[in-house]
TIFI-474429 format. One record per residue (C-alpha): residue number from 1; x, y, z. Coordinates in steps of 0.05 Angstrom, whole numbers, padded with zeros to 5 digits, m for minus. Layout:
% residues N
{n->NUM&px->X&py->Y&pz->Z} .
...
//
This chain:
% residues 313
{n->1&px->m00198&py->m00662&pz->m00052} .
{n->2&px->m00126&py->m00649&pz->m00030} .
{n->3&px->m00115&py->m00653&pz->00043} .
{n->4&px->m00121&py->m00582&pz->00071} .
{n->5&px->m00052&py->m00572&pz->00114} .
{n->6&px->m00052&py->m00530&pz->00179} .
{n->7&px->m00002&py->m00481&pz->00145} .
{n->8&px->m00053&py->m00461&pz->00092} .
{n->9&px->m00107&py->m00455&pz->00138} .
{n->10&px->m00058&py->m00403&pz->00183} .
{n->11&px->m00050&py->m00365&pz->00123} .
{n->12&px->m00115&py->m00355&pz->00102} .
{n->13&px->m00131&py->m00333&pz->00179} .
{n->14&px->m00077&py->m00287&pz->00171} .
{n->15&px->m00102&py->m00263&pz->00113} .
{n->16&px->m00164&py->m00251&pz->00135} .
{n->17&px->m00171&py->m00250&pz->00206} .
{n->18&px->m00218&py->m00306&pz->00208} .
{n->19&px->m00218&py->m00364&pz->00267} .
{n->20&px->m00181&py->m00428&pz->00251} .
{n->21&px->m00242&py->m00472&pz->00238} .
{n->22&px->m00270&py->m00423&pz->00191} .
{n->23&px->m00217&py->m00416&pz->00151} .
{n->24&px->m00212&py->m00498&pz->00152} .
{n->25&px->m00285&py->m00505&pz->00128} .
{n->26&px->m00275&py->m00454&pz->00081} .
{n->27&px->m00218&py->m00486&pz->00049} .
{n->28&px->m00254&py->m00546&pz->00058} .
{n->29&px->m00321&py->m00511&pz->00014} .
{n->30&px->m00271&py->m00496&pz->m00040} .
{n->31&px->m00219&py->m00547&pz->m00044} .
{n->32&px->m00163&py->m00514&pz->m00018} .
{n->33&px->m00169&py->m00451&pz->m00066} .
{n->34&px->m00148&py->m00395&pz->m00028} .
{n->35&px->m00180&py->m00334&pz->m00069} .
{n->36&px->m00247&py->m00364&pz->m00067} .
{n->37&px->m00236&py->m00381&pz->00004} .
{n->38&px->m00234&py->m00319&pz->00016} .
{n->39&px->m00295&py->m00295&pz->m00018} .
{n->40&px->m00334&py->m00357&pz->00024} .
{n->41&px->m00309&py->m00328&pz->00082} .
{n->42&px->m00334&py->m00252&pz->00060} .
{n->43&px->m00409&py->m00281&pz->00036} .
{n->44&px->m00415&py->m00316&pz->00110} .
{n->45&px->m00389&py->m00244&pz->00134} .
{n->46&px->m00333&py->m00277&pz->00176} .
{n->47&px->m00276&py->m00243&pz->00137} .
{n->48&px->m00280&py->m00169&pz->00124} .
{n->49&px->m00257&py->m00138&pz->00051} .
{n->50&px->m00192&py->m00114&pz->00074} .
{n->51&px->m00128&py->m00121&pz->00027} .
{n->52&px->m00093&py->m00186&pz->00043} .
{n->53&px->m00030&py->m00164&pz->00025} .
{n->54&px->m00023&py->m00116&pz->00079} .
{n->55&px->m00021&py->m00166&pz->00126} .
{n->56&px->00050&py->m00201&pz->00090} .
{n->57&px->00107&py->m00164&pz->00132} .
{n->58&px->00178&py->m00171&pz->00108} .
{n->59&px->00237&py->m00118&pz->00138} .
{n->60&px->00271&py->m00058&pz->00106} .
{n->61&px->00240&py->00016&pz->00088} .
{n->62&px->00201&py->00056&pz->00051} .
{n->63&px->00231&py->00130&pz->00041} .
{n->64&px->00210&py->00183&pz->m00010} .
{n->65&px->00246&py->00248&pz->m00045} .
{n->66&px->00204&py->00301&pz->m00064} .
{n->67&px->00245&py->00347&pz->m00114} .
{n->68&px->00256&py->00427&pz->m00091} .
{n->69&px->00193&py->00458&pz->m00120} .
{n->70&px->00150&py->00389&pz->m00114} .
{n->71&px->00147&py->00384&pz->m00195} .
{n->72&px->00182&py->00295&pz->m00182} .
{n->73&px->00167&py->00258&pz->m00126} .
{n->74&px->00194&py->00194&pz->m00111} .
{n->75&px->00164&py->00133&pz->m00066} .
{n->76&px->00216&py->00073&pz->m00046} .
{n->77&px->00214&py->00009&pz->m00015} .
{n->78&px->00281&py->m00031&pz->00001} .
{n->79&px->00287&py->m00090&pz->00037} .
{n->80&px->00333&py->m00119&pz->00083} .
{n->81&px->00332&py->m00186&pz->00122} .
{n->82&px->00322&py->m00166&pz->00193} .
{n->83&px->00291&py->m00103&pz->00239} .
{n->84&px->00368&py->m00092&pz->00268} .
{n->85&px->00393&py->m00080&pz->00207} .
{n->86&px->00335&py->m00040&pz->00187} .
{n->87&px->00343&py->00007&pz->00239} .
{n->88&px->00420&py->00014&pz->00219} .
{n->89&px->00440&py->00074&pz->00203} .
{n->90&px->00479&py->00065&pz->00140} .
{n->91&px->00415&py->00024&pz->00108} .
{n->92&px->00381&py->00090&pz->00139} .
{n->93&px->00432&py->00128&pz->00098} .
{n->94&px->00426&py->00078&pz->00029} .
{n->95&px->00347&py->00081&pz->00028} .
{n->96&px->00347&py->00161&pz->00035} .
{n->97&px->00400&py->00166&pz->m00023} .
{n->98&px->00370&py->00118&pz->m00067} .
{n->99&px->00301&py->00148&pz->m00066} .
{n->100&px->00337&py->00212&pz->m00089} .
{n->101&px->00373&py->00173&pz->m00145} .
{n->102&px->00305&py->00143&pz->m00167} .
{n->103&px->00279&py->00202&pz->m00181} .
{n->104&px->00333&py->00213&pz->m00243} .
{n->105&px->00312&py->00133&pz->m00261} .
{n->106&px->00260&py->00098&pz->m00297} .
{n->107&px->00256&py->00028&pz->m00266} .
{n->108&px->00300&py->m00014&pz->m00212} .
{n->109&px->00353&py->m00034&pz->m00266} .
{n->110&px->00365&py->00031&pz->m00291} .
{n->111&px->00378&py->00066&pz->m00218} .
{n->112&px->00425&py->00007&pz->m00209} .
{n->113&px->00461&py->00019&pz->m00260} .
{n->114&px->00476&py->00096&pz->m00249} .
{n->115&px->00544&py->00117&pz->m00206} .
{n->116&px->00524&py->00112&pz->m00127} .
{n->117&px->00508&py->00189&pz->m00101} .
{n->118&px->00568&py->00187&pz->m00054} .
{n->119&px->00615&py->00143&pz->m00094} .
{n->120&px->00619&py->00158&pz->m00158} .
{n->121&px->00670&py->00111&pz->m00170} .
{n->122&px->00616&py->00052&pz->m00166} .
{n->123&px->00545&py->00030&pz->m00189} .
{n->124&px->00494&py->00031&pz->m00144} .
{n->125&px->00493&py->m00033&pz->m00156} .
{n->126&px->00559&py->m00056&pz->m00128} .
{n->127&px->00552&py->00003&pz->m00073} .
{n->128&px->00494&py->m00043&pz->m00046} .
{n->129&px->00539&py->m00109&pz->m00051} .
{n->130&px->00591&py->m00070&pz->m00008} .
{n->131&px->00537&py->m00057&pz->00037} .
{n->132&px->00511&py->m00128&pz->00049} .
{n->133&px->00588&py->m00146&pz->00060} .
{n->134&px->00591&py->m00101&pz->00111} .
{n->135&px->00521&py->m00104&pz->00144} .
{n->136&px->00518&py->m00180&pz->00139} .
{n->137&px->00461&py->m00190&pz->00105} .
{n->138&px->00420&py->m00189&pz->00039} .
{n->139&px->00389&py->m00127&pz->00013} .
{n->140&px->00344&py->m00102&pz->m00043} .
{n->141&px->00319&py->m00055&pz->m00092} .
{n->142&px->00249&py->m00079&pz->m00087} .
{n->143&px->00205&py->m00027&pz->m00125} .
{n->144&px->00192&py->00047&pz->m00137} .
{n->145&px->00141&py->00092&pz->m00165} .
{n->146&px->00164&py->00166&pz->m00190} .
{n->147&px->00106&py->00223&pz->m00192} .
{n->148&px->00125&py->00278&pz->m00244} .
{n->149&px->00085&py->00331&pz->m00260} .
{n->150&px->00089&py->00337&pz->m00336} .
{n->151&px->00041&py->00392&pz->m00368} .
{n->152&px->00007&py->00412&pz->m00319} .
{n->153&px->00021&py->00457&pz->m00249} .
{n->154&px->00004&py->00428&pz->m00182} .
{n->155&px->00040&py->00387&pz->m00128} .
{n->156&px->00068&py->00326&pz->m00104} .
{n->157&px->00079&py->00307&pz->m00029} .
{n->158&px->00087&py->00242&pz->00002} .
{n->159&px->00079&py->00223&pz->00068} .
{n->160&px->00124&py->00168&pz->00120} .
{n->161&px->00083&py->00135&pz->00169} .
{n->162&px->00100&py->00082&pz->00235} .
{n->163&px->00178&py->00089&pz->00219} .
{n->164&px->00188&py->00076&pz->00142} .
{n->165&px->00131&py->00017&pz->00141} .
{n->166&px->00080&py->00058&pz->00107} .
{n->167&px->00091&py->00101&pz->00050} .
{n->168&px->00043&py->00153&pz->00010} .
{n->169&px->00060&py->00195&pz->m00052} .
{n->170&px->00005&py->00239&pz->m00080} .
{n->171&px->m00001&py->00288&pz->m00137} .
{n->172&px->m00048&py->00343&pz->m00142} .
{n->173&px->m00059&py->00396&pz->m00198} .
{n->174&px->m00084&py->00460&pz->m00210} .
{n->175&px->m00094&py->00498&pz->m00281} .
{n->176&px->m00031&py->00560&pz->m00251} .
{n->177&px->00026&py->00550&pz->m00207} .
{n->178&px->00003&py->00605&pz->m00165} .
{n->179&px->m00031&py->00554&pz->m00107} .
{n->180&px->00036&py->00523&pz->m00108} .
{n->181&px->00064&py->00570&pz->m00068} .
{n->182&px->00000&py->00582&pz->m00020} .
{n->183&px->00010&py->00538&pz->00057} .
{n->184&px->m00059&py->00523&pz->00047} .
{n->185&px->m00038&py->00483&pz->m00011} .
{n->186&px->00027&py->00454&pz->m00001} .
{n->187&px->m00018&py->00431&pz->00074} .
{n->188&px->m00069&py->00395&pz->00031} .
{n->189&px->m00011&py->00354&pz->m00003} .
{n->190&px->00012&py->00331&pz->00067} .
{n->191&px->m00056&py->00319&pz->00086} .
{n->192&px->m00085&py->00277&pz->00031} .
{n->193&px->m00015&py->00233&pz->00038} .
{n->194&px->m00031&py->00225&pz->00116} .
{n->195&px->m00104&py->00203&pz->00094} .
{n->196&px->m00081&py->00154&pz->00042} .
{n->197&px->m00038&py->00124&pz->00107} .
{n->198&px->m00084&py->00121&pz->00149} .
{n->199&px->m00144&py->00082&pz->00097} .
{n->200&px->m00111&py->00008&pz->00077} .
{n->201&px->m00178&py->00000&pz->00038} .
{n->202&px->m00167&py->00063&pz->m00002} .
{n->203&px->m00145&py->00044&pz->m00070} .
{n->204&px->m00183&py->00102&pz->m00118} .
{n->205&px->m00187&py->00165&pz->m00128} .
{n->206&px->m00267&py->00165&pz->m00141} .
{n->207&px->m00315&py->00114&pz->m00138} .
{n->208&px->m00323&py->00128&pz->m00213} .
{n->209&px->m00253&py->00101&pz->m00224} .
{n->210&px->m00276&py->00042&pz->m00197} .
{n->211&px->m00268&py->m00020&pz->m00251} .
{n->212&px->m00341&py->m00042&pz->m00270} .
{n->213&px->m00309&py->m00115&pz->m00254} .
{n->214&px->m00279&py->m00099&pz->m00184} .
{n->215&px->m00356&py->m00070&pz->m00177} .
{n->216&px->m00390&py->m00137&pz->m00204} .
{n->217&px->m00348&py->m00177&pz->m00159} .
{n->218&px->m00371&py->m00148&pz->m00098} .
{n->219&px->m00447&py->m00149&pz->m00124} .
{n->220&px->m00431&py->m00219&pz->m00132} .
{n->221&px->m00410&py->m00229&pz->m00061} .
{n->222&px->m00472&py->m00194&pz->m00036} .
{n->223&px->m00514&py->m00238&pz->m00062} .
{n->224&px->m00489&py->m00297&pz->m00048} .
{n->225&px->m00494&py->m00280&pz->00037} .
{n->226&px->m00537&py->m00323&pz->00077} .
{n->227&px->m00571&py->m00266&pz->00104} .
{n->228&px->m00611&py->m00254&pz->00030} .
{n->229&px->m00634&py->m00327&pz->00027} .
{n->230&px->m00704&py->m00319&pz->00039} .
{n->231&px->m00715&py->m00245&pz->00007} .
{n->232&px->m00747&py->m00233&pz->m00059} .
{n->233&px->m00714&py->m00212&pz->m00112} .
{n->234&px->m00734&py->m00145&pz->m00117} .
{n->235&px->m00717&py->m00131&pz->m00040} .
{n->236&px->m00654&py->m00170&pz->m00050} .
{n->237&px->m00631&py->m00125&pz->m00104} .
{n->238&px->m00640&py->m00055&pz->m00064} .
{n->239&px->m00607&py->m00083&pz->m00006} .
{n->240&px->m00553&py->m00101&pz->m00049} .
{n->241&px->m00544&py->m00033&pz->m00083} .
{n->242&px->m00549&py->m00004&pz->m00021} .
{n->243&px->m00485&py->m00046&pz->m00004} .
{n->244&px->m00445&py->m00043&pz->m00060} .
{n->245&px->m00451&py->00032&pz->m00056} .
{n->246&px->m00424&py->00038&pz->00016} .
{n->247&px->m00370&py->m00018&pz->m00005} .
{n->248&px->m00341&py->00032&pz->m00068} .
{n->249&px->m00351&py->00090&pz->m00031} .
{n->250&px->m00300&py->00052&pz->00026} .
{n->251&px->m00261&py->00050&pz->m00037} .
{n->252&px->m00252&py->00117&pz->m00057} .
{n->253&px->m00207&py->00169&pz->m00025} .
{n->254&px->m00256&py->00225&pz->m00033} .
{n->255&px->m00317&py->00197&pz->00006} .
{n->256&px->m00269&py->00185&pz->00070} .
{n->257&px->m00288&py->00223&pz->00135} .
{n->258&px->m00229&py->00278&pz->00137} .
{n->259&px->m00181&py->00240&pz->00196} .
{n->260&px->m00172&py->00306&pz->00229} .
{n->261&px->m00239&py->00329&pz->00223} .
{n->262&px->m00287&py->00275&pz->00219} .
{n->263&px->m00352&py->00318&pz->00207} .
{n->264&px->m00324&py->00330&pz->00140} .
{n->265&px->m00303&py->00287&pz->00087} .
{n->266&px->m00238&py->00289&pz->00045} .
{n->267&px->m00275&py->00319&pz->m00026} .
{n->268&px->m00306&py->00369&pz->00031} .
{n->269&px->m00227&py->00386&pz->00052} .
{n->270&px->m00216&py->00394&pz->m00019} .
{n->271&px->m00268&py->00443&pz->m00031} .
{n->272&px->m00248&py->00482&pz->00021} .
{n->273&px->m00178&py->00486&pz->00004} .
{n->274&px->m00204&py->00510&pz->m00068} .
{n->275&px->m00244&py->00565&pz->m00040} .
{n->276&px->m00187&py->00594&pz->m00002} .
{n->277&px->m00130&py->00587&pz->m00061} .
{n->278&px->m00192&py->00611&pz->m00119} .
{n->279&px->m00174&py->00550&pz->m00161} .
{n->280&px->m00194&py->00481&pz->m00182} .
{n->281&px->m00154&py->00426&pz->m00152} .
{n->282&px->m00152&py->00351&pz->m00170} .
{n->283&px->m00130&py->00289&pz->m00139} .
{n->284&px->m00104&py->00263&pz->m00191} .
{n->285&px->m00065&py->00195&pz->m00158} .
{n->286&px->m00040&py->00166&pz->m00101} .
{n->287&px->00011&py->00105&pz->m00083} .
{n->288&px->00015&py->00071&pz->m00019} .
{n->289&px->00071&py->00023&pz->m00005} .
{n->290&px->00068&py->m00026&pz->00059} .
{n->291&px->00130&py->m00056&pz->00078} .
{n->292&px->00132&py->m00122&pz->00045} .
{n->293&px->00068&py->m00131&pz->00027} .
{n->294&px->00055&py->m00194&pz->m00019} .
{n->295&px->00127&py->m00217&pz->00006} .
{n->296&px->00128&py->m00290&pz->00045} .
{n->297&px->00178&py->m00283&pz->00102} .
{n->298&px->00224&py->m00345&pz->00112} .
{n->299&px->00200&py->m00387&pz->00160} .
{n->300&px->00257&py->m00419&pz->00209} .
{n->301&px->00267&py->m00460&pz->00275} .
{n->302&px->00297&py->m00424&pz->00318} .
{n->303&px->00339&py->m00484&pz->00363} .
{n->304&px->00361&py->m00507&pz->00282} .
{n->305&px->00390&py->m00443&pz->00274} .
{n->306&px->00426&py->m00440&pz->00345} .
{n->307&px->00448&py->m00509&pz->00332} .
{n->308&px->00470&py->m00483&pz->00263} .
{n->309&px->00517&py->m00432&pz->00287} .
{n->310&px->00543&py->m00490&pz->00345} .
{n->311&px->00561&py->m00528&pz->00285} .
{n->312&px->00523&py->m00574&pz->00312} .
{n->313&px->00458&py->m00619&pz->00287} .
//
C-alpha cells in the first residue's frame, strides 16, 4: 500500500469533518482511496453525508439576472484570485453584466464571444483580459446555468446568499400566467431560492427523483455500520429502510421544515401558496452554486512569496 501522506489525510478531514486519526485509518482501511474513505468513515458514523465539494473554497462571485417578467433567469459564478479583488468594484460591475449577457448565451464560449454590454467595440472576452491588466490578477468565466420558461407559464427567481458565495435559481410553473402576477407567488419564488440556500444537502426536487443508484448506495452504507453487526436480518432490514427513508427525504427539497416556519414543511408552503392563487404549482428545478466548489486553491508559503517579491531566495 502506498504511503498515506499528511496532505491527503487533511483533505479527507476537510472533506468530511472527521479527526486526523480517523481519516488516517480510514485511508489506511482502503489504501489511500479517497471516495471509499469516505464511505468507511460514514458506515463507522464518524463522517456525516454532507456534499464534499462544498467545503473546496476558491474566490470570485456568484450573481444572477432574472429577465423583466421572470420568463429567463440566469445563475453565474466567476472567479478571481483573491477576496480584495473580489470585493472590487469593477469585478462587482463585470460579474453583474455578464450574468445579464448569459442570459442571451448558450454556454461560456459563446457569451465570450458576444460584444461586452458596455463596450461594444470588444468581446467579452478581451473586455475580461483588459480587466485582469488592470486589476492584476487572473479571472474567469467559470460556469453558468440559464432557466427559461419555454411552454409553459410560471416563474423563475433566484436568490444571493453570504455576499455572492451562495447562489440559487429556481423555476416554478403554473398551467395560466395569472399567479404570475399575484405577491403570494412571485414570494414563494424568493422563498424556495432562500430554502435551496440554506439546505447544502438538498439536491432534488422529490424523493422520487431520487436515482435508484444514489438510493442503493446509501442502503449499502447502512448496512455495512457496526451498529447492525449482531441484528438479524429481518430487524436489520427495517432499521435500514427506516434510514434510508429519512436519508432521501434529507434529500429532497419538499420534505424540508419551511426555514421560516419550521412547523411546516416546504410541500406544506407550497400547498398553501396554491390555495391562495387557485392553481397548481410545481417545483420544477433548482441550481445552487457555492463559490468554488470542487476547485483546489493554490497552496503557497507565505515567507517564499515575500522573499519572491524581495527578489530574494
Amino acid at each position: 500500500m502506498a504511503e498515506i501522506s499528511a496532505k491527503v489525510v487533511q483533505e479527507l478531514r476537510q472533506k468530511t469533518g472527521a479527526g486526523m486519526m480517523d481519516c488516517k485509518k480510514a485511508l489506511k482501511e482502503n489504501d489511500g482511496d479517497m471516495e471509499k474513505s469516505i464511505d468507511w468513515l460514514r458506515q463507522k458514523g464518524i463522517a456525516t453525508a454532507g456534499k464534499k465539494s462544498d467545503r473546496i473554497a476558491a474566490e470570485g462571485l456568484v450573481d444572477t439576472y432574472i429577465q423583466p417578467g421572470g420568463g429567463v433567469g440566469v445563475l453565474l459564478e466567476v472567479n478571481c484570485q483573491t477576496d480584495f479583488v473580489a470585493r472590487n468594484e469593477a469585478f462587482k460591475s463585470l460579474v453583474k453584466n455578464l450574468a445579464q449577457q448569459a442570459a442571451s448565451a448558450e454556454n461560456v464560449e459563446s457569451l465570450l464571444a458576444q460584444p461586452y454590454i458596455e463596450d461594444k467595440s470588444v468581446t467579452v472576452e478581451e473586455f475580461i483580459k483588459q480587466a485582469i491588466a488592470k486589476l492584476g490578477e487572473n479571472m474567469q468565466v467559470r460556469r453558468f446555468v440559464k432557466f427559461t420558461l419555454e411552454g409553459t407559464q410560471g416563474i423563475v427567481d433566484s436568490y444571493i446568499h453570504t455576499g455572492g458565495r451562495v447562489g440559487v435559481l429556481v423555476e416554478l410553473n403554473t398551467k395560466t400566467d395569472a399567479p404570475s402576477g399575484r405577491e403570494e407567488f412571485q414570494n414563494l419564488g424568493r422563498n424556495i431560492a432562500m430554502q435551496v440556500a440554506a439546505c447544502p444537502n438538498v439536491e432534488y426536487v422529490n424523493v422520487s427523483e431520487v436515482p435508484p443508484e444514489v438510493a442503493q448506495k446509501e442502503k449499502d452504507i447502512e448496512m455495512g455500520r457496526d451498529d447492525l453487526g449482531n441484528k438479524p436480518e429481518n430487524i436489520k432490514e427495517k432499521i435500514v429502510q427506516g434510514r434510508i427513508e429519512k436519508r432521501l427525504k434529507e434529500m429532497a427539497l419538499m420534505d424540508q421544515p419551511y426555514i421560516r416556519d419550521q412547523s411546516i414543511s416546504v410541500e406544506d408552503l407550497v400547498k398553501q401558496v396554491k390555495a391562495q392563487v387557485g392553481e397548481d404549482i410545481e417545483v420544477r428545478r433548482f441550481v445552487r452554486y457555492v463559490l468554488g466548489e470542487g476547485i483546489e486553491k493554490q497552496e503557497s508559503n507565505f515567507a517564499e512569496e515575500v522573499a519572491a517579491q524581495m527578489g530574494t531566495k
